[in-house]
N, CA and C of each residue as an Amber inpcrd file, in Angstrom:
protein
   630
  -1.0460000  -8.5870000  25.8940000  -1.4710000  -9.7010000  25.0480000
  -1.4460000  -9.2660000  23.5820000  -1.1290000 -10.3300000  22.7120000
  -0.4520000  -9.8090000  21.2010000  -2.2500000  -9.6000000  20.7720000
  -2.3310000  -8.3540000  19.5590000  -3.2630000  -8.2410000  19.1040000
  -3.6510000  -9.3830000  17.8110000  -4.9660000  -9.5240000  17.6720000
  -5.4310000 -10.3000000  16.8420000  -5.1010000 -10.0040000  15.4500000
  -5.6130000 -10.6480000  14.1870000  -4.9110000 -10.4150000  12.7550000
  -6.7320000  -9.8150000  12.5030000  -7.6010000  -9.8150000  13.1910000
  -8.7670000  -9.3140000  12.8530000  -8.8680000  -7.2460000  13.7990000
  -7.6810000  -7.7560000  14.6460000  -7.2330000  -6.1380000  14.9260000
  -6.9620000  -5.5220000  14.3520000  -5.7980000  -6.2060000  13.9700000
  -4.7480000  -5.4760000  12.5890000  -5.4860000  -5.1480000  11.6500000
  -6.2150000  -6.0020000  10.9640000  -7.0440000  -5.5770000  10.0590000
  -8.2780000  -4.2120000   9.7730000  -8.8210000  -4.0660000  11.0040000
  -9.4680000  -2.8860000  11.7040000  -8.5510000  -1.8730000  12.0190000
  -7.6350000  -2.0490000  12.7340000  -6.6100000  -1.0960000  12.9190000
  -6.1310000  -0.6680000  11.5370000  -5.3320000  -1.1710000  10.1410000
  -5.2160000  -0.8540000   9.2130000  -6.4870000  -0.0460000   8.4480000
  -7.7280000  -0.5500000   8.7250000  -8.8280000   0.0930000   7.5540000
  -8.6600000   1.3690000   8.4580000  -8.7820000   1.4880000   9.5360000
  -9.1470000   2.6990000  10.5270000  -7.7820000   3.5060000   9.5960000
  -6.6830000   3.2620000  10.2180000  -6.1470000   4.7870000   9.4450000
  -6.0510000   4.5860000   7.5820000  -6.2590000   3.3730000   7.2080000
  -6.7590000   4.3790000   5.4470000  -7.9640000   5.1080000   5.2710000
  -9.0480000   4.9590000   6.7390000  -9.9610000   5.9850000   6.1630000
  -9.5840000   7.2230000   6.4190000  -8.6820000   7.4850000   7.7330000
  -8.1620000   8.6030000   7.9760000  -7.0510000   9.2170000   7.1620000
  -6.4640000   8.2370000   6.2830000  -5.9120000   8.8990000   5.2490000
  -6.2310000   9.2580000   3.9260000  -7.8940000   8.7600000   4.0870000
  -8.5510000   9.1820000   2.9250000  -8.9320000  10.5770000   2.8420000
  -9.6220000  10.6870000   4.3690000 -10.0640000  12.3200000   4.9710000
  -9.3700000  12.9980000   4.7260000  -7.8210000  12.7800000   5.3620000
  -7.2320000  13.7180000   5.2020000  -6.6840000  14.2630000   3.9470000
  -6.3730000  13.4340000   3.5260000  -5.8750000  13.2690000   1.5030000
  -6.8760000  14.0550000   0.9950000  -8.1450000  14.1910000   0.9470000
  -9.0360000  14.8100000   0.1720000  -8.5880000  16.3900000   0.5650000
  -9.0430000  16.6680000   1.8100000  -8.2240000  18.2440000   2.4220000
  -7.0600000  18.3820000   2.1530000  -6.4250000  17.5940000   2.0220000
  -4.9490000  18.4280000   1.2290000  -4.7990000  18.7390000  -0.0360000
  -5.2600000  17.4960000  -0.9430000  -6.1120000  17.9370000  -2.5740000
  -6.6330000  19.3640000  -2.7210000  -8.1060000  19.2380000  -1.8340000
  -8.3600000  20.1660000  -1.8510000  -7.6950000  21.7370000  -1.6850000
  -6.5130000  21.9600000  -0.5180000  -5.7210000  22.9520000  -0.0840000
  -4.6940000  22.7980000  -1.6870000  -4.4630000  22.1400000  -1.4660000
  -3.3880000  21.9830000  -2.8690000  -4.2550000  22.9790000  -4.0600000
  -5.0200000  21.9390000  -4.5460000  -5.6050000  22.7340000  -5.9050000
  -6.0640000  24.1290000  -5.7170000  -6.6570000  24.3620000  -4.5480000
  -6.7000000  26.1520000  -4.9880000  -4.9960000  26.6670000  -4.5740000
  -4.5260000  26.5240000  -4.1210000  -3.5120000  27.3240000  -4.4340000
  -2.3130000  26.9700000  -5.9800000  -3.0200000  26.0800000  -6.8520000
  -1.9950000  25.7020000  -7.6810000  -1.3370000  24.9360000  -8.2190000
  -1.3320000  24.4700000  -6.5830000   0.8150000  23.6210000  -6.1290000
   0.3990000  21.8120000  -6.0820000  -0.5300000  21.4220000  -7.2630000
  -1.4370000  20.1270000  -6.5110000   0.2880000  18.9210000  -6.4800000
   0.5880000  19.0270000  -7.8560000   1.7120000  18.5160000  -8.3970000
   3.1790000  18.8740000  -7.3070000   3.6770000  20.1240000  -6.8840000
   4.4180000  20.0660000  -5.7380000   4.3560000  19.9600000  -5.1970000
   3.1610000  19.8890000  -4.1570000   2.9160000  19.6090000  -2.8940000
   2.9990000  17.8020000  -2.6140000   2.2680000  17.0980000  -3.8080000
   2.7930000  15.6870000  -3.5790000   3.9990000  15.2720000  -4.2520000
   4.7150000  16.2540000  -4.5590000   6.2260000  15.2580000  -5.0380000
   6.7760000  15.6580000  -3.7690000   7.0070000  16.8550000  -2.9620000
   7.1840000  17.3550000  -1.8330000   7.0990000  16.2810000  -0.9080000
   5.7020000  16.0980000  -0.7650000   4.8780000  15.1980000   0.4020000
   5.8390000  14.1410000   0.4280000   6.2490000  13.0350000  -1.3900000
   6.6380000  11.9100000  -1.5480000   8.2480000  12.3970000  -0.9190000
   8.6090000  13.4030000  -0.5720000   9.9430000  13.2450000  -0.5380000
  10.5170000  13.2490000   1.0390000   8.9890000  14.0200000   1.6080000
   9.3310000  13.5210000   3.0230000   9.2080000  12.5370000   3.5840000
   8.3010000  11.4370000   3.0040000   8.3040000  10.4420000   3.3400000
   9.2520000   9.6560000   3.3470000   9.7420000   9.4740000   1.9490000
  10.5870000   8.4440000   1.4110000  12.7490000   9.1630000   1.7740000
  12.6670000  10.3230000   2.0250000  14.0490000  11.1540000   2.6320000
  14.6080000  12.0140000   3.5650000  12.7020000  12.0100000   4.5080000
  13.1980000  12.3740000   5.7240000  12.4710000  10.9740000   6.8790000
  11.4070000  10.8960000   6.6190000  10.8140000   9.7880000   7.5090000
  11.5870000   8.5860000   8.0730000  11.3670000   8.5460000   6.9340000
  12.4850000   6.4920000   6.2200000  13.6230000   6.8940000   6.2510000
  14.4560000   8.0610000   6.7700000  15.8800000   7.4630000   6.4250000
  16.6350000   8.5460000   8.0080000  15.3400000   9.6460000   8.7440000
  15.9850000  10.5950000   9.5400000  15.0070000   9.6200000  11.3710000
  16.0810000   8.6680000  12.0420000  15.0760000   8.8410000  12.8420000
  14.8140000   9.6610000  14.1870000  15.5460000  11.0980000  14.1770000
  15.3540000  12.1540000  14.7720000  14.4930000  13.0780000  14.5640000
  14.1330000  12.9000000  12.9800000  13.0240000  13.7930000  13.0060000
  12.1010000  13.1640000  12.7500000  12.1720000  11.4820000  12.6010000
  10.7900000  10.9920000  13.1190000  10.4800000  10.9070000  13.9050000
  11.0510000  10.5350000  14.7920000  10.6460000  10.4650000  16.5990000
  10.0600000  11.8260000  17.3500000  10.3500000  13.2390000  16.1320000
  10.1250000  14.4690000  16.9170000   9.1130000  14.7620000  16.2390000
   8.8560000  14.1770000  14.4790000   7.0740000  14.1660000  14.4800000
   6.3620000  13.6360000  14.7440000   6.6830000  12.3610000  14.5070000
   5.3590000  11.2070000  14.6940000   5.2540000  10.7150000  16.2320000
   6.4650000  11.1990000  17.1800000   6.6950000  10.7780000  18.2120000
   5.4940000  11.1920000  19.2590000   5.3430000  10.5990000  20.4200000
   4.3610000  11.0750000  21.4420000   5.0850000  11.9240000  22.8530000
   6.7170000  12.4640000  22.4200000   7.4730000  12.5720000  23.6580000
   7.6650000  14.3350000  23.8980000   7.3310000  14.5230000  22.4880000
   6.8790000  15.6450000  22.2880000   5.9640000  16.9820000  22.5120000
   5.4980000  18.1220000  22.9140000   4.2930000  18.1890000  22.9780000
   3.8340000  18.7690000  21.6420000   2.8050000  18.9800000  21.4060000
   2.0280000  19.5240000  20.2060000   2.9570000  21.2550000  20.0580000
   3.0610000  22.0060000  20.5620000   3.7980000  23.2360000  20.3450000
   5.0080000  22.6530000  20.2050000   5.4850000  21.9810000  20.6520000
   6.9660000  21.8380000  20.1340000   7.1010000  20.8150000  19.1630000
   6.3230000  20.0450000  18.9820000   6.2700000  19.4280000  17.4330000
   6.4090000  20.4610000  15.9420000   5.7130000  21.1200000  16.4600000
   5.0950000  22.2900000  15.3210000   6.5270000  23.2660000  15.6360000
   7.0850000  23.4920000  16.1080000   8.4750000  24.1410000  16.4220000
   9.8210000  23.4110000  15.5980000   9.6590000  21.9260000  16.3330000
  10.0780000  21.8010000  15.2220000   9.9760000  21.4170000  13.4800000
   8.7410000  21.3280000  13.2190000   8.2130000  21.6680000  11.7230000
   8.7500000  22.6160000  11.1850000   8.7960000  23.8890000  11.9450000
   9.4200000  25.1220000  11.4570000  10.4950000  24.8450000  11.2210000
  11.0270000  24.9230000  12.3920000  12.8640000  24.9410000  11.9590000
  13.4670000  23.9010000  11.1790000  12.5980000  23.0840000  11.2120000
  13.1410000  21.5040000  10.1740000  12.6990000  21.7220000   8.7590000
  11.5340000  22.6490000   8.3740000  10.8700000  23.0210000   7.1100000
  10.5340000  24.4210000   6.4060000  10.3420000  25.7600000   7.6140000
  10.1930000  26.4150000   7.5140000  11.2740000  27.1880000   5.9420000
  10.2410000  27.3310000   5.2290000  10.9290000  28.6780000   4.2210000
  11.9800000  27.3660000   3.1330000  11.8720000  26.1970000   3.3270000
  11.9270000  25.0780000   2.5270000  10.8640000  24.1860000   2.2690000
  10.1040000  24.4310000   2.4250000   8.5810000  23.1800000   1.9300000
   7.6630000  24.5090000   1.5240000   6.9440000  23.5070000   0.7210000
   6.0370000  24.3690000  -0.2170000   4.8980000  25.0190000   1.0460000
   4.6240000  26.1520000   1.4350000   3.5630000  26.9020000   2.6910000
   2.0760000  25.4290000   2.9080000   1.6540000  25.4350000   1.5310000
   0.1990000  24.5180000   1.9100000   0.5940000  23.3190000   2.5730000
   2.0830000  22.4100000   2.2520000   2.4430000  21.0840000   2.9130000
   2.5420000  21.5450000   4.2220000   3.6250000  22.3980000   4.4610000
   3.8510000  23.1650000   5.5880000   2.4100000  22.9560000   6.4990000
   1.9780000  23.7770000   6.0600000   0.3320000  24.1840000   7.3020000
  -0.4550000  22.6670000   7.3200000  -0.5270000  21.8360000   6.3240000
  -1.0900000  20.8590000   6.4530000  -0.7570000  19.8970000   7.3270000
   0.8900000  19.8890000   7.4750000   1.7310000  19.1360000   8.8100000
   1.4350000  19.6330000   9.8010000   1.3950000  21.1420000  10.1940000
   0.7750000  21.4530000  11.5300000  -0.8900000  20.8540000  11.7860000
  -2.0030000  20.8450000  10.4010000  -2.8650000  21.1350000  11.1500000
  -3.1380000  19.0430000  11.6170000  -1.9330000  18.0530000  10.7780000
  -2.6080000  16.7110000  11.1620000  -1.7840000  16.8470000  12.2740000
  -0.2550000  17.6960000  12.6340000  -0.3690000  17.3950000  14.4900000
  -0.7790000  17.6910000  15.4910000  -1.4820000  18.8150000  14.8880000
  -2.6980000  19.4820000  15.8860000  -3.7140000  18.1580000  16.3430000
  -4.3130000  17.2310000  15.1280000  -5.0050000  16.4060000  15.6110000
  -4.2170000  15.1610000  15.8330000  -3.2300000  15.2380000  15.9880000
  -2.5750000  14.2970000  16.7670000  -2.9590000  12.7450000  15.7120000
  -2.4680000  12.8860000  14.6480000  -2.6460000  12.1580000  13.0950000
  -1.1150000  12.0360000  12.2040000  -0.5860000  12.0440000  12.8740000
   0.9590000  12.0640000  12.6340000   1.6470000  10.8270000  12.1570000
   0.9350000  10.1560000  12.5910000   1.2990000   8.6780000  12.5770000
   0.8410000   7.7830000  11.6510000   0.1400000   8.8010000  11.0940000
  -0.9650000   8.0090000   9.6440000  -0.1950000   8.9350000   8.4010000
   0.8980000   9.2130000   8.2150000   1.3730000  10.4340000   7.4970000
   1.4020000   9.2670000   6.1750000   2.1220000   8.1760000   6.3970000
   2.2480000   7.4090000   5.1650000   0.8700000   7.0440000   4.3880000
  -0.1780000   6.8810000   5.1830000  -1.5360000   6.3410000   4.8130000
  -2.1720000   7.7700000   3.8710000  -2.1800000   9.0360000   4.7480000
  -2.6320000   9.9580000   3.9600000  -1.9540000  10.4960000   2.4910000
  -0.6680000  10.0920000   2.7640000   0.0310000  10.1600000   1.0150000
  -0.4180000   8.9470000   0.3020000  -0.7590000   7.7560000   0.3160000
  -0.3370000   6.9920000  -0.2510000  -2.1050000   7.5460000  -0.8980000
  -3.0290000   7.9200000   0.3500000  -4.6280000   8.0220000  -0.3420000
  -4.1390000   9.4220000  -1.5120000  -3.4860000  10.5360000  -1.9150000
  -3.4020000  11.3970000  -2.0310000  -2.9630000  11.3410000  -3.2250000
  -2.1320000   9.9980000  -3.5720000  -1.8490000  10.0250000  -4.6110000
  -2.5650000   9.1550000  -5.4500000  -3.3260000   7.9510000  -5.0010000
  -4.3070000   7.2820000  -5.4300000  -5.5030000   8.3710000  -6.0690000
  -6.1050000   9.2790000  -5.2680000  -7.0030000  10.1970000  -5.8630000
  -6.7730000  11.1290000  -6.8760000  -5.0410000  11.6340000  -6.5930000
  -4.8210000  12.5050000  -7.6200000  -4.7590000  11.6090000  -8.9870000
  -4.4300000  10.5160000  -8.9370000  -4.2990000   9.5210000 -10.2100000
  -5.5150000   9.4740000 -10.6220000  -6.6100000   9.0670000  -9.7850000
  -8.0430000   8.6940000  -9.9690000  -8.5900000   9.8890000 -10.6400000
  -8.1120000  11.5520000 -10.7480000  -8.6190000  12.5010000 -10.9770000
  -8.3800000  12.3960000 -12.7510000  -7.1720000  11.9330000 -12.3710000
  -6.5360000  12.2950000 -13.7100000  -6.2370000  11.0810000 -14.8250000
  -7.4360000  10.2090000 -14.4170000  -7.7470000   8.9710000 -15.4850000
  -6.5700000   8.2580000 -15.3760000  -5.5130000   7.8260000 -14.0940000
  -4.6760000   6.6350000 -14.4240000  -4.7680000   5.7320000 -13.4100000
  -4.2480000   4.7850000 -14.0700000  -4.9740000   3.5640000 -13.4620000
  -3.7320000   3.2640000 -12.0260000  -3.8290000   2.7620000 -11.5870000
  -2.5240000   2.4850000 -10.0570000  -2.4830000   0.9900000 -10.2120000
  -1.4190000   0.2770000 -10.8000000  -0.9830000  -0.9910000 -10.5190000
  -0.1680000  -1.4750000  -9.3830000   0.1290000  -2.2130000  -8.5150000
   1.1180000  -2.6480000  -8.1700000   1.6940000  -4.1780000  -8.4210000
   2.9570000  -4.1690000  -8.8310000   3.2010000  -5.3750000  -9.0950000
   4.1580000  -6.2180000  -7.8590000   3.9890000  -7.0000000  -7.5520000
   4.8910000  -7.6410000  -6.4040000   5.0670000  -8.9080000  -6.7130000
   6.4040000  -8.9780000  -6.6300000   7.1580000 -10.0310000  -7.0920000
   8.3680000 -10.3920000  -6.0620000   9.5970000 -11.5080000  -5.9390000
  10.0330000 -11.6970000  -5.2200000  11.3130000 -11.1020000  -5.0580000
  11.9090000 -10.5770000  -6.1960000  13.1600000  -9.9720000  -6.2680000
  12.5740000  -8.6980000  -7.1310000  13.1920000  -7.3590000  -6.9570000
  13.3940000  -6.7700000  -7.4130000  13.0850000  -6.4210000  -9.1500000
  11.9370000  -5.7460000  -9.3510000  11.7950000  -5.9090000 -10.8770000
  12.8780000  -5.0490000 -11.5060000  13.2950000  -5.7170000 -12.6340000
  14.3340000  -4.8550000 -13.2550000  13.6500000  -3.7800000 -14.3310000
  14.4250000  -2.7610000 -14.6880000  13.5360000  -1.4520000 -15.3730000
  12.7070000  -2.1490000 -16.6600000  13.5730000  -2.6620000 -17.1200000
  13.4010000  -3.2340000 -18.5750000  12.2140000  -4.1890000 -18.6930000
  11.9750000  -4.7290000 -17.9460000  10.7610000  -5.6980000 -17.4650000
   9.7470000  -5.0170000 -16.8590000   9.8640000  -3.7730000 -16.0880000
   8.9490000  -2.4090000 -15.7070000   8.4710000  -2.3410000 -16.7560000
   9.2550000  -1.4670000 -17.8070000   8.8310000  -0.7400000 -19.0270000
   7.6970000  -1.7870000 -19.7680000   8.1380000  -2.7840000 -20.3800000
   7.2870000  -3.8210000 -20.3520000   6.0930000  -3.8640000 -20.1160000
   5.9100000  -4.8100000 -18.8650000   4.6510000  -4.4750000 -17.9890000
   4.0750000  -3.0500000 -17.9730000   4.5340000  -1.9900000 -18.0070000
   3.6040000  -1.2410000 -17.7950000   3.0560000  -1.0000000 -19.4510000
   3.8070000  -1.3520000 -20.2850000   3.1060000  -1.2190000 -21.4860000
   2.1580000  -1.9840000 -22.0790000   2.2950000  -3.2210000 -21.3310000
   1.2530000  -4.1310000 -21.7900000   0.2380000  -3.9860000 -20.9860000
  -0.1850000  -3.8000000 -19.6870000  -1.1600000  -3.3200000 -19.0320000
  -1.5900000  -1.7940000 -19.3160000  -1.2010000  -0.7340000 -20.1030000
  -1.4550000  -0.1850000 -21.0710000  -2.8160000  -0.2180000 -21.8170000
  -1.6900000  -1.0640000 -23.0310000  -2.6060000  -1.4950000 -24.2700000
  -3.7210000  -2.6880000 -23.7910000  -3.4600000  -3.1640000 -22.5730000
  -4.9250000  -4.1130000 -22.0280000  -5.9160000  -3.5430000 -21.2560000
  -5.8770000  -2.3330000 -20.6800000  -6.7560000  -1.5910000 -20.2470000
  -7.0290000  -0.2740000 -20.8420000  -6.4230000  -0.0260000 -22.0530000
  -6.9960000   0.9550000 -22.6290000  -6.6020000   2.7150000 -21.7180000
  -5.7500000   2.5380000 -20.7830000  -5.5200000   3.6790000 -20.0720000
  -4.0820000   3.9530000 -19.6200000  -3.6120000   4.7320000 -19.3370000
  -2.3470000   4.6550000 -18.3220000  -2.1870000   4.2140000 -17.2880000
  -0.9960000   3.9360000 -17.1800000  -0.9630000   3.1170000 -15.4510000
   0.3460000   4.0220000 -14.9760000   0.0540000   3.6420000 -13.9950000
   1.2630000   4.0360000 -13.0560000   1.5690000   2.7670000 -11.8700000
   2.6450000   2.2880000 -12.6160000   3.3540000   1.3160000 -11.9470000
   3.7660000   1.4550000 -10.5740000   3.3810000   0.4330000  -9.7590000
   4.3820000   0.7350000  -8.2140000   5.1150000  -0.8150000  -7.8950000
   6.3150000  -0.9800000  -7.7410000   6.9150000  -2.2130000  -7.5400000
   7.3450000  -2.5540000  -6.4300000   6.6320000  -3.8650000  -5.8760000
   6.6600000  -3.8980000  -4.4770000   7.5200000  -5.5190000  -4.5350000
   8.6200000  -5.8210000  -3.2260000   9.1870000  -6.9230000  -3.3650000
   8.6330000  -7.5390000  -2.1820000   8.6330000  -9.0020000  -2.4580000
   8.0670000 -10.1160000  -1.2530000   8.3820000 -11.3740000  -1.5710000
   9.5890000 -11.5190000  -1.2400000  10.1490000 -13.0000000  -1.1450000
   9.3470000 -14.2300000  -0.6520000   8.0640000 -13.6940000  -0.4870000
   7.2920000 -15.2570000  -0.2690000   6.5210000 -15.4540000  -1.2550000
   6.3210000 -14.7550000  -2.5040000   5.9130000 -14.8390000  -3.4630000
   6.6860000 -15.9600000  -4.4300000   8.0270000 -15.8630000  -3.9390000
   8.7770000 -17.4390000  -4.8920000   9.3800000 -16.8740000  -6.1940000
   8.6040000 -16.8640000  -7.0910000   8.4370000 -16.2420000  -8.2540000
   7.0450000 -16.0610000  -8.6490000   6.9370000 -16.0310000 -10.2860000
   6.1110000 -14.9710000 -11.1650000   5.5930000 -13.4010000 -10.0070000
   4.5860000 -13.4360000 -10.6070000   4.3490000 -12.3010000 -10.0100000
   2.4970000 -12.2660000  -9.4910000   2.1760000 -10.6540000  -8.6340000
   1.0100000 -10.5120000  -8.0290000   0.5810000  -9.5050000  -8.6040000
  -0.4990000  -9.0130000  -9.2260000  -0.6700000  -7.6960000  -9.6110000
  -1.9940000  -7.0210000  -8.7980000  -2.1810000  -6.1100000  -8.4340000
  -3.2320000  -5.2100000  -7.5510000  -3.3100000  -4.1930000  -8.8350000
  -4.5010000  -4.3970000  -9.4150000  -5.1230000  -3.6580000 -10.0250000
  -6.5840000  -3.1620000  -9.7420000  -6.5720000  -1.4550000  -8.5460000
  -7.6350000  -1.2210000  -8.0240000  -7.9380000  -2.5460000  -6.8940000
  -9.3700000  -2.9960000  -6.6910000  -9.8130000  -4.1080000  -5.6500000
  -9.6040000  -4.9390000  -6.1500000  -8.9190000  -5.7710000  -7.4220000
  -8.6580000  -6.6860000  -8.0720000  -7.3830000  -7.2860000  -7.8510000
  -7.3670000  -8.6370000  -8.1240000  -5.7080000  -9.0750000  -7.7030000
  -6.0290000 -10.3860000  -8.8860000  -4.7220000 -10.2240000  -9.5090000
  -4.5320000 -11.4480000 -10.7510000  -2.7840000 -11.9940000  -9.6610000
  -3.5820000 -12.8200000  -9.4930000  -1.8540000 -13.9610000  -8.9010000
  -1.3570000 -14.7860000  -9.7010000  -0.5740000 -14.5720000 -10.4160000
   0.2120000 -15.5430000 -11.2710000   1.3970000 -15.2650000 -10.5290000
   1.8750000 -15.6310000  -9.1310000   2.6420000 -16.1650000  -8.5670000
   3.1500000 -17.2160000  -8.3840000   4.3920000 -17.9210000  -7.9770000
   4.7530000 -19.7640000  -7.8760000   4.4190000 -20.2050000  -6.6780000
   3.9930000 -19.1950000  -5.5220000   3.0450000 -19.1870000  -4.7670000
   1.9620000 -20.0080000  -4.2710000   1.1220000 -19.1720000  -4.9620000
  -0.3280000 -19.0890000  -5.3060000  -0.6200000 -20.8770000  -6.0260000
   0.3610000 -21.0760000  -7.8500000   0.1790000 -22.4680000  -8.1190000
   0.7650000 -23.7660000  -7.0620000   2.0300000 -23.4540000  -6.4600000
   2.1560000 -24.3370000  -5.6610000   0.8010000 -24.7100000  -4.4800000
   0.0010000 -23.4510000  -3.7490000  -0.9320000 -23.6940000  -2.9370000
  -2.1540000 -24.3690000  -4.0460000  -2.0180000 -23.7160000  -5.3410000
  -3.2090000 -24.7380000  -5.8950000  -2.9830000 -26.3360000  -5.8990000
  -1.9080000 -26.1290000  -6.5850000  -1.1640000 -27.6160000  -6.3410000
  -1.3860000 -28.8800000  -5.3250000  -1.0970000 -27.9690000  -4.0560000
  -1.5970000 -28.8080000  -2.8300000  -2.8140000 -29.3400000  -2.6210000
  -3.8250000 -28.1560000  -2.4060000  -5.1470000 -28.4300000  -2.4830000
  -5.6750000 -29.2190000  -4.0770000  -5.1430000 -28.9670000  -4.8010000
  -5.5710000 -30.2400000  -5.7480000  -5.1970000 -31.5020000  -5.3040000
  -3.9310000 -32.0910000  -4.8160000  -3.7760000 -33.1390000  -4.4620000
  -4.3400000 -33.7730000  -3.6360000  -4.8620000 -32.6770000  -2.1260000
  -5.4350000 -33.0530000  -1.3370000  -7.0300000 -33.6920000  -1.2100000
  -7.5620000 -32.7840000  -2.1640000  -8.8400000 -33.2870000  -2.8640000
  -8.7440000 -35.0110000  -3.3660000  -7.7890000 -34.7210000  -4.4770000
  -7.4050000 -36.4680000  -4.7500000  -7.3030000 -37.4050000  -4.3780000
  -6.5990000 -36.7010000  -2.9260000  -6.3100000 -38.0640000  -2.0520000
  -7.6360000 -38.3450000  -1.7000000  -8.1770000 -37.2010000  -0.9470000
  -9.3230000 -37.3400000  -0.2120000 -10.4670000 -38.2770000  -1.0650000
 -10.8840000 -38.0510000  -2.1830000 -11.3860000 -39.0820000  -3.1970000
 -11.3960000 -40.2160000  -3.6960000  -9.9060000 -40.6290000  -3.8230000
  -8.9780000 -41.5510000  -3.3770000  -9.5140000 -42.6880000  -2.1400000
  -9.2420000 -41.9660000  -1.1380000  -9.7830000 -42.7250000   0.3500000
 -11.0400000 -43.1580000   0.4530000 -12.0420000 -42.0830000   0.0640000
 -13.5320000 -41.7290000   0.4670000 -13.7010000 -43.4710000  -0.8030000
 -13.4350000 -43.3340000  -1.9900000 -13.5310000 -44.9330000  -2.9960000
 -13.4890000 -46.0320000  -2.2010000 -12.0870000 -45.8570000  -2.0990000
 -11.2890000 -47.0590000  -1.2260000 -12.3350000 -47.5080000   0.4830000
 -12.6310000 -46.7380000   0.6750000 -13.4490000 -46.9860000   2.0840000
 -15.1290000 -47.5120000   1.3990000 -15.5900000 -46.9900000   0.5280000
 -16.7220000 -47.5740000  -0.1880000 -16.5880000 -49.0610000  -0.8270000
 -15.4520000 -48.9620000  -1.2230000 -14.8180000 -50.7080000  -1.7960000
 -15.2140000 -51.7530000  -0.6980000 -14.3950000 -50.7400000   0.3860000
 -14.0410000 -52.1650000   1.4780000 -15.4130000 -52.4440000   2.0600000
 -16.5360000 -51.2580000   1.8240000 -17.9810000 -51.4390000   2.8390000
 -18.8880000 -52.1230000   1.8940000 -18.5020000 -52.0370000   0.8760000
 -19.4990000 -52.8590000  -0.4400000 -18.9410000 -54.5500000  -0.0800000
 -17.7010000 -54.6580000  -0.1880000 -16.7500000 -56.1660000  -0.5050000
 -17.6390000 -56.8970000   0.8650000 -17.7220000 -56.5050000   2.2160000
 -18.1640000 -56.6060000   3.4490000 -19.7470000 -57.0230000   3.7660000
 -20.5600000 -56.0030000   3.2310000 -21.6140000 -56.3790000   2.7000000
 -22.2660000 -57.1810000   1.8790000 -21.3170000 -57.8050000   1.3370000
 -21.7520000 -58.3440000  -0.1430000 -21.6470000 -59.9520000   0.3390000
């Protein structure tokens, strides 16, 4: 039986807290040895150039067909003496707990905190096509000079957005999407009508009465 959208929703918070946990312990492993800065451009690159694009060696990490020693077997031979040692050990110790599968959730917390450490702000903008650089540059300069801080832009596409755009700033969301006004749109009209009727039915019970 298909799961509920109040599953999903639980199911999603459940592994960002687990990618919060874990994100902090890798911070943590990171900064004493140094490497805070390589270890997440590293991290970002397995995600985004081996995960997302190899699905042999996703299926042999994140997979369940595997066992735990031979996951970690192949970590080695797929990373060994090419990934920075702290990413390295940190991949063994989330398949040890069998957390493999939250790999995207614990980067995405990892880099949210390292930003948060380092006073910048995390926007995302989502829009329906593709933002172009020049319109990046832009936006990120004017959200800038309106918050008084740096940002670090992330550009996300969603064709049900229509046009303008969505911005996620922290727990905040400004929708100036065509979206968003078309749904205002509706519900304004609908109100109208409804007001509309609710008159018109008072007319006819007054005219009746009278």
């Amino acid at each position: 039986m298909a799961g509920t959208s109040s599953d999903k929703q639980t199911f999603d918070l459940s592994r960002q807290r687990i990618g919060s946990v874990y994100a902090k312990a890798l911070l943590g492993a990171a900064d004493d040895a140094g490497q805070t800065d390589v270890v997440l451009d590293e991290f970002g690159s397995l995600i985004l150039d081996v995960i997302d694009q190899r699905d042999d060696l996703r299926h042999a990490i994140s997979g369940s067909i595997l066992s735990e020693d031979q996951r970690i077997a192949v970590l080695d031979k797929a990373f060994g003496g090419k990934m920075n040692p702290v990413l390295l050990t940190f991949l063994k110790v989330v398949t040890q707990h069998e957390r493999q599968d939250c790999l995207r959730e614990i980067y995405a917390a990892a880099v949210k905190l390292n930003n948060e450490r380092l006073g910048l702000v995390e926007v995302t903008a989502t829009t329906a096509t593709e933002l172009p650089q020049e319109m990046s540059d832009s936006l990120t300069a004017s959200l800038k000079a309106k918050l008084g801080r740096e940002v670090v832009l992330k550009s996300e596409v969603d064709p049900s957005v229509i046009g303008g755009l969505v911005l996620h700033v922290g727990d905040t969301v400004f929708d100036g999407s065509v979206a968003n006004r078309l749904k205002q749109l509706r519900q304004k009209a609908l109100e109208t009508t409804a007001q509309q009727a609710k008159a018109s039915l008072e007319r006819f019970t007054n005219s009746t009465q009278s």
